[in-house]
N, C-alpha and C positions, 0 to 999 in steps of 0.2 A: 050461838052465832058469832062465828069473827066479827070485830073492830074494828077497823082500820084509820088512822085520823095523822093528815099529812100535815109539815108545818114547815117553814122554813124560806117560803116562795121569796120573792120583791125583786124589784129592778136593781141592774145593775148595770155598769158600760160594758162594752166589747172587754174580753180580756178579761173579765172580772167573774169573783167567783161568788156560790151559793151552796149552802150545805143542806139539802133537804133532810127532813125527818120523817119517819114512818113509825105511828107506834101504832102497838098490835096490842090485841086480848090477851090476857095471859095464855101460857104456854102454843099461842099459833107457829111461834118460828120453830116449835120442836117438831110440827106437823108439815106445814106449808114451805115450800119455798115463796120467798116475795120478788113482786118482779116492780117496775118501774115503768110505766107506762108515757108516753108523753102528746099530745093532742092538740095541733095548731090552729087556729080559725081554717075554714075550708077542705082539712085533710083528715083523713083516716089517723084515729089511733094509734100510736107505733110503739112496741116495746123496745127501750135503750137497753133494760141491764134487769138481771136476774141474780140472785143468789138463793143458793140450794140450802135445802131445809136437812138432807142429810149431811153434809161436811163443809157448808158455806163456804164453796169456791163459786168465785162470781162469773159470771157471761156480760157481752158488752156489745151494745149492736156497734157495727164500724165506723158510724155516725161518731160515736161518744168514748170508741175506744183509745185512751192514752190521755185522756181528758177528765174523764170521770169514773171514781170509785166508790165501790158498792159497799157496806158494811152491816154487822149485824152486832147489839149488845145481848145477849139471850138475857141475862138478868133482868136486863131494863127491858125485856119484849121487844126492839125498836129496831127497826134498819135505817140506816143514812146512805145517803146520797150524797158523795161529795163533788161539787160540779166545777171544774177549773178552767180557764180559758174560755170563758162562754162567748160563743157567736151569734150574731144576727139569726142563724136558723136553727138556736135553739129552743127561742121561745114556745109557752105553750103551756096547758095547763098539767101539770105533773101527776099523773095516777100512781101510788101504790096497791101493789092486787094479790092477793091471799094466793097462791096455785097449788090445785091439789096432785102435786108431784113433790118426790122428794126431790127431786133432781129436776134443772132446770132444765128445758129443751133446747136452749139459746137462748134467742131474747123476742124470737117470732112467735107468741105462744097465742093459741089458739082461747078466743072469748071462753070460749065452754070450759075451759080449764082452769077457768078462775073461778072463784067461791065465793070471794068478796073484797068489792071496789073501797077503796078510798074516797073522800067526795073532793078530793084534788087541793092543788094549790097552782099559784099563777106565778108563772116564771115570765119577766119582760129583760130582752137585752136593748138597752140601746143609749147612744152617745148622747 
């Protein structure tokens, strides 16, 4: 069974950055694409950013695009998050999610297509 175990969360000001972590079971990023999930009090789930398990080119929802990058170390198992510029709307608690695609769809990816959650980390912006 996939691993998943996020790290990296905590507050910071507008403007200010976070570098999340993703580390995986071994050899899941030879299998899964990982995606990044993000979940505000009150709102639906949303996926920000994907990276493919076949040739890790990343995907970006428009929210987060030019803002934040996706990465992967295959040795270390692990994908990061690097989140720059953070706004007031993008707190939230951060999922990374196993997806059994090599290739990501976007970053709209449907529940059923994941294999295995992360139990998150909490991302807060504020002055």
């Amino acid at each position: 069974q996939v691993q998943l175990v996020e790290s990296g969360g905590g507050l910071v000001q507008p403007g200010g950055s976070l570098n999340l972590s993703c580390e995986a079971s071994e050899f899941t990023l030879n299998y899964y694409s990982i995606a990044w999930f993000r979940q505000a009090p009150g709102k639906e789930r949303e996926g920000v950013s994907c990276i493919s398990s076949s040739d890790g080119s990343p995907h970006y929802a428009d929210s987060v695009k030019g803002r934040f990058a996706i990465s992967r170390d295959i040795a270390r198992s692990t994908v990061y998050l690097q989140m720059n510029n953070l706004k007031p709307e993008d707190p939230g608690v951060y999922y990374c999610a196993a997806v059994f695609l090599d290739t990501c769809p976007g970053t709209k990816i449907a529940t059923a297509l994941v294999g295995s959650w992360g139990q998150g980390t909490q991302v807060n912006v504020s002055s």
